[in-house]
C-alpha positions as CSV (number, residue, x, y, z in Angstrom):
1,X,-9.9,162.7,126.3
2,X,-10.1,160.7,129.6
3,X,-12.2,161.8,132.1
4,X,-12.6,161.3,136.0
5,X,-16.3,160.8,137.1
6,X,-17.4,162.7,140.5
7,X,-21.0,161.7,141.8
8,X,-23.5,162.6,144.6
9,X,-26.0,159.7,146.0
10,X,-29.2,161.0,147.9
11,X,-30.9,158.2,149.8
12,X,-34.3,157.5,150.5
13,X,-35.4,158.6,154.1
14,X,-36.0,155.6,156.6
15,X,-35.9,154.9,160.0
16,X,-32.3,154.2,160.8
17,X,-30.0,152.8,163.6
18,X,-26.9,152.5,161.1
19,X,-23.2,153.0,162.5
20,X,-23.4,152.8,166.1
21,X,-20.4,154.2,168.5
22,X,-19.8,152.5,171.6
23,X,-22.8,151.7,174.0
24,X,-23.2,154.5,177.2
25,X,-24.5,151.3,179.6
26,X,-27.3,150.1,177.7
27,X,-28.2,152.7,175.5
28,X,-26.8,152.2,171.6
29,X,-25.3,155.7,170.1
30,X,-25.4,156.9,166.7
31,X,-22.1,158.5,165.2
32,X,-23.0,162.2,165.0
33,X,-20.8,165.2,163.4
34,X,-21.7,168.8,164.3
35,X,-22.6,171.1,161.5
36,X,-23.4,174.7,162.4
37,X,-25.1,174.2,166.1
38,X,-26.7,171.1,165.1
39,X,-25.9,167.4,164.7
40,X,-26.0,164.9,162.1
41,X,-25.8,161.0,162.1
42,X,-23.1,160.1,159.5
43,X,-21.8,156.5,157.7
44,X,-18.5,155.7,157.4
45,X,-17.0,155.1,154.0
46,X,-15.1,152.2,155.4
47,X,-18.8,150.3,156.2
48,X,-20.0,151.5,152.7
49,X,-16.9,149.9,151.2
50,X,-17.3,146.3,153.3
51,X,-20.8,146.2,152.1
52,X,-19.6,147.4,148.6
53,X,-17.2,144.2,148.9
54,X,-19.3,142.0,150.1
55,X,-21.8,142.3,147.2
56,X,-19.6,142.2,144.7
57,X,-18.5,138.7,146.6
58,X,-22.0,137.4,145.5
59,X,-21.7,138.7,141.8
60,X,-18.6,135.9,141.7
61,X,-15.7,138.7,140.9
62,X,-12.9,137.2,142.6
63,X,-12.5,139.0,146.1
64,X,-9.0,138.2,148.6
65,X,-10.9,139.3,151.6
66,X,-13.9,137.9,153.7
67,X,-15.3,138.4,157.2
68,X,-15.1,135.8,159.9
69,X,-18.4,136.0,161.4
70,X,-17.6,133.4,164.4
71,X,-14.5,134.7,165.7
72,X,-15.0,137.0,169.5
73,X,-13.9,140.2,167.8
74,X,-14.1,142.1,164.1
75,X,-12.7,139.5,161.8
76,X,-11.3,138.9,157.9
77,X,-9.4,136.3,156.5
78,X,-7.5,137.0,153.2
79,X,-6.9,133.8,151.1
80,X,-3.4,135.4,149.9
81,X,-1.2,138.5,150.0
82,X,-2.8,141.1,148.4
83,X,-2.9,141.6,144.4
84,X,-4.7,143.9,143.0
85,X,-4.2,141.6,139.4
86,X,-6.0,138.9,140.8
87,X,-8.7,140.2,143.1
88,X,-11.1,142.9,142.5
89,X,-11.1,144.2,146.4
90,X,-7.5,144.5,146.5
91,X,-7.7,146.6,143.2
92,X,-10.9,149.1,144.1
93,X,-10.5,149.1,147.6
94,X,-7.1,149.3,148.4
95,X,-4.7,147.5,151.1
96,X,-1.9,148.3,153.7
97,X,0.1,145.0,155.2
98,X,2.6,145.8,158.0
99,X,3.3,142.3,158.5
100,X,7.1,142.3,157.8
101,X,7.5,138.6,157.7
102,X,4.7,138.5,155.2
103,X,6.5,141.6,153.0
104,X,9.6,139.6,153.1
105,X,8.1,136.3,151.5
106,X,6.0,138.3,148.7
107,X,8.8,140.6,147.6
108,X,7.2,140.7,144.1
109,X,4.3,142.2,145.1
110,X,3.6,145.5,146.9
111,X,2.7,146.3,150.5
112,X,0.3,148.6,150.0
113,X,-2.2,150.4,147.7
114,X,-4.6,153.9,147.5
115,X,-7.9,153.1,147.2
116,X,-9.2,153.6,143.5
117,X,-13.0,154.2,144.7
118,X,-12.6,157.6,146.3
119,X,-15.9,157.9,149.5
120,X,-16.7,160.6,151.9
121,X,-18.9,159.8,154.8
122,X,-22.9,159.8,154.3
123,X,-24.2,162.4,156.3
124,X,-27.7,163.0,157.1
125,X,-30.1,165.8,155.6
126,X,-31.9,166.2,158.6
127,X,-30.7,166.9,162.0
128,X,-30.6,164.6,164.5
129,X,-33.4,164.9,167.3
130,X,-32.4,162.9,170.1
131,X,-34.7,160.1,169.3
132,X,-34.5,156.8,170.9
133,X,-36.8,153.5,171.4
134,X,-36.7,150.7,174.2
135,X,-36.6,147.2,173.5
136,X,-37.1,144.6,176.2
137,X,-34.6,141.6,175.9
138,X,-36.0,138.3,177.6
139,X,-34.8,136.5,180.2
140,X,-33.5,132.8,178.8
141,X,-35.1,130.6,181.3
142,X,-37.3,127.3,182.0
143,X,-34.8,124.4,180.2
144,X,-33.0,126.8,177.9
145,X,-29.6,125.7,177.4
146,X,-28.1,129.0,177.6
147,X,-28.1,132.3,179.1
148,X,-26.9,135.5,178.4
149,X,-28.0,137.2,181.2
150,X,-29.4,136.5,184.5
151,X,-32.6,138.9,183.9
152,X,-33.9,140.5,181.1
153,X,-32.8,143.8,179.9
154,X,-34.5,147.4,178.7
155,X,-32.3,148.0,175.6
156,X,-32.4,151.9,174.9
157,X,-31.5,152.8,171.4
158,X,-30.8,156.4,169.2
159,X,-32.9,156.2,166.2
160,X,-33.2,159.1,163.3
161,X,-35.6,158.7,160.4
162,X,-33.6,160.5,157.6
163,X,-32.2,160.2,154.1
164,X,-28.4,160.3,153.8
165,X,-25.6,162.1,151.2
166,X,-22.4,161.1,150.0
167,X,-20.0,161.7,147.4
168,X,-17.3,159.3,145.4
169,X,-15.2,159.6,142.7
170,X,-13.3,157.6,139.9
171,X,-10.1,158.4,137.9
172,X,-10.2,156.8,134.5
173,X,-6.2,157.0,134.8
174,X,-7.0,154.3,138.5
175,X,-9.4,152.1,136.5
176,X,-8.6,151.7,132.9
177,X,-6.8,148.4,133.8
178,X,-10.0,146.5,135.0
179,X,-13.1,148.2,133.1
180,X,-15.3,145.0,134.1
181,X,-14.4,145.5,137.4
182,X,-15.0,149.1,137.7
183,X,-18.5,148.6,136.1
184,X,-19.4,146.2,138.6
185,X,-18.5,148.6,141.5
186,X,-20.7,150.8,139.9
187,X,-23.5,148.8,139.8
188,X,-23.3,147.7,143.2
189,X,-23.3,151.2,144.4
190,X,-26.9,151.5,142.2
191,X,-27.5,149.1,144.8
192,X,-26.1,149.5,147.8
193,X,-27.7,148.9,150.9
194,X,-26.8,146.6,153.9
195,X,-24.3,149.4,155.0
196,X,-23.1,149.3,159.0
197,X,-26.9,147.5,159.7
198,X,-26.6,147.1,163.7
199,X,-25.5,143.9,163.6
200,X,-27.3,142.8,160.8
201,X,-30.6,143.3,162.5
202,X,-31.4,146.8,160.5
203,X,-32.6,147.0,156.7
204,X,-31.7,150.9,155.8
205,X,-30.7,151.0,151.6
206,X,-27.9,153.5,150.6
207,X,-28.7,152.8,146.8
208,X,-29.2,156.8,145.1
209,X,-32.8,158.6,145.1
210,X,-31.3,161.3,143.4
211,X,-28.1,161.1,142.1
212,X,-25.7,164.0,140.4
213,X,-22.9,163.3,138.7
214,X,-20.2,164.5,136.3
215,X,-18.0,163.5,133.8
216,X,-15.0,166.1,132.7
217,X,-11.4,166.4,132.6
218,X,-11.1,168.6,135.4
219,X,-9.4,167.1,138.3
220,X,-12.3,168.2,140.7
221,X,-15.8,168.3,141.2
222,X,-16.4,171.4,140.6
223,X,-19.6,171.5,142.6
224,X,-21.2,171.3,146.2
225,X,-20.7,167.3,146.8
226,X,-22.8,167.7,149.6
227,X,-25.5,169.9,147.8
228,X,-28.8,168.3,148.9
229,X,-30.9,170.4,150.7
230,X,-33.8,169.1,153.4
231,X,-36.3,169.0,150.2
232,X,-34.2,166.3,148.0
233,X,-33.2,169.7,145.9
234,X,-29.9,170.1,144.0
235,X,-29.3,174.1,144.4
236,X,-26.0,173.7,142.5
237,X,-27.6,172.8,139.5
238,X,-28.3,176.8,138.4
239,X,-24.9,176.9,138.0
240,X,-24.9,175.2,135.0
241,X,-24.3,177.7,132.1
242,X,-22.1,178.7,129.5
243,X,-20.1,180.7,132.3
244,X,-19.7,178.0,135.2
245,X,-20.0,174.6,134.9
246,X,-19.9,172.9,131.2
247,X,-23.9,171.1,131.0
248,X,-22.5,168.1,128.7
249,X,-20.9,166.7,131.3
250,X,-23.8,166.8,134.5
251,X,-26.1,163.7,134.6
252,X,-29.1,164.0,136.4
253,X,-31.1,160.7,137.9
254,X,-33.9,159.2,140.2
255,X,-36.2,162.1,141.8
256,X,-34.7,164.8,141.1
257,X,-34.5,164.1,137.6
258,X,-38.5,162.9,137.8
259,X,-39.7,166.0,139.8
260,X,-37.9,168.8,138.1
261,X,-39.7,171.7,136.0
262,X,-40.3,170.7,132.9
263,X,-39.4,173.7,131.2
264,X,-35.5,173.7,133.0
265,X,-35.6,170.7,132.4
266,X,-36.4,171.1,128.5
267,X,-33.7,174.0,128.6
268,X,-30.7,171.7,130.4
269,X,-31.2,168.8,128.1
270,X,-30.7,170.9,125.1
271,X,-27.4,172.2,126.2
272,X,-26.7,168.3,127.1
273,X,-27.2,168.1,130.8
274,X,-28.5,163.6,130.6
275,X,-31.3,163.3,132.3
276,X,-32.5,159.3,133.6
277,X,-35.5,159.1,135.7
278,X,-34.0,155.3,137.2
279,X,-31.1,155.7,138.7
280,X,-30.0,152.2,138.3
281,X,-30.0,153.3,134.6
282,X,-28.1,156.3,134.8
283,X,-25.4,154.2,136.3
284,X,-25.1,151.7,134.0
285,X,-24.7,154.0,130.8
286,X,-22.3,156.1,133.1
287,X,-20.1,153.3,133.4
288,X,-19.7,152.3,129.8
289,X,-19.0,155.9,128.5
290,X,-16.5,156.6,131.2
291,X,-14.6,153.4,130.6
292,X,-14.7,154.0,126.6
């Protein structure tokens, strides 16, 4: 039976300034959602999928889209209509042309496309608390041939130091046409990093800690995909028993995998929960028996 695959990534904690909003004057704001009374700094799927894009670029897969890095606003350029037979970004990630004109003149292919790599936004584990640090931008002066400003500047900026969560999910029914593909996307997300990195200036890696994932018929998780607590713990996981969730199809990797009781641990792999202290590993074995 094909199965869909539903995962959780943990992050390692780091200093970040990922995913700014717009600026209040000189002061860069993280993007914050309200959980309970508190806030949290939160990722966009979008910038997880342009960085997701962007690395398999490098791998060589064949990609339509690419950003314009010299142009005065937010940039791509797609080398053709989309088609999600040729290029691996119009098939994973999905496309929407309004362009009527352009329609008209590619009539045998379609306008748009769902995205086959399912995200929800990273959120943070730990609250933010209104941190921020100052910078001090020169003054270009003497003979320099340019200037940006005519004094230098106190840049103020929101910092949080914090791991982040997110979810995605595969159909086999979306990706059983480009299984090469698919395990490529997978491997880049074992990877990930360079994800909405304030204008490339910030180094914060998105790549799983822990990761939780499952692989069943069921047309939904079936768990808590946002089930990390403060601690890097998985409180889902006692769920797993003849009378709640199935424990063949739960794969367990990075940390959590590493730190867990050993006796649990003995008792979940014998009812055929996978255990894989690397991550990276977990990932790569995932892919080749969900694309079987």
């Amino acid at each position: 039976m094909h199965k869909n695959l539903f995962a959780t990534v943990l992050t390692y904690p780091a200093p970040s300034s990922n995913y700014r909003g717009e600026s209040e004057e000189n002061r860069t704001v993280l993007q914050k959602i309200a959980k309970g009374r508190q806030e949290y700094t939160v990722i966009s799927p979008e910038s997880m999928r342009n960085a997701l894009r962007e690395m398999l670029q490098k791998t060589g897969i064949p990609c339509n889209r690419s950003r314009l890095q010299d142009e005065d606003q937010l940039a791509v350029e797609f080398k053709e209509f989309p088609n999600a037979e040729k290029y691996a970004d119009d098939f994973l990630f999905g496309f929407l042309v309004a362009d009527k004109e352009a329609i008209k003149k590619n009539k045998g292919l379609p306008a748009k496309r769902d995205s086959v790599l399912r995200m929800n936004m990273a959120v943070a584990l730990t609250p933010y608390r209104f941190d921020a640090t100052f910078h001090q931008s020169p003054l270009n002066a003497g003979n320099s041939p340019w200037k940006n400003s005519s004094t230098s500047a106190l840049l103020h900026r929101e910092v949080a130091h914090t791991a982040y969560q997110y979810p995605f999910a595969l159909a086999y029914s979306d990706c059983k046409a480009k299984p090469e593909w698919t395990k490529a996307l997978l491997q880049a997300i074992s990877q990930l990093s360079d994800v909405a990195g304030g204008h490339a200036r910030s180094y914060y890696e998105m790549a799983p800690k822990s990761i939780v994932a499952r692989l069943t018929p069921s047309l939904i998780a079936g768990f808590d995909t946002y089930g990390f607590d403060e601690q890097g713990k998985f409180s889902e996981l006692a769920r797993i028993h003849d009378n709640d969730l199935p424990a063949d199809e739960f794969w367990i990797g990075g940390e959590l995998s590493r730190n867990m009781d050993e006796t649990r641990k003995e008792e979940l792999a014998q009812v055929g929960v996978k255990f894989y202290d690397n991550p990276q590993t977990l990932l790569a074995d995932l892919a080749e028996e969900f694309l079987k």
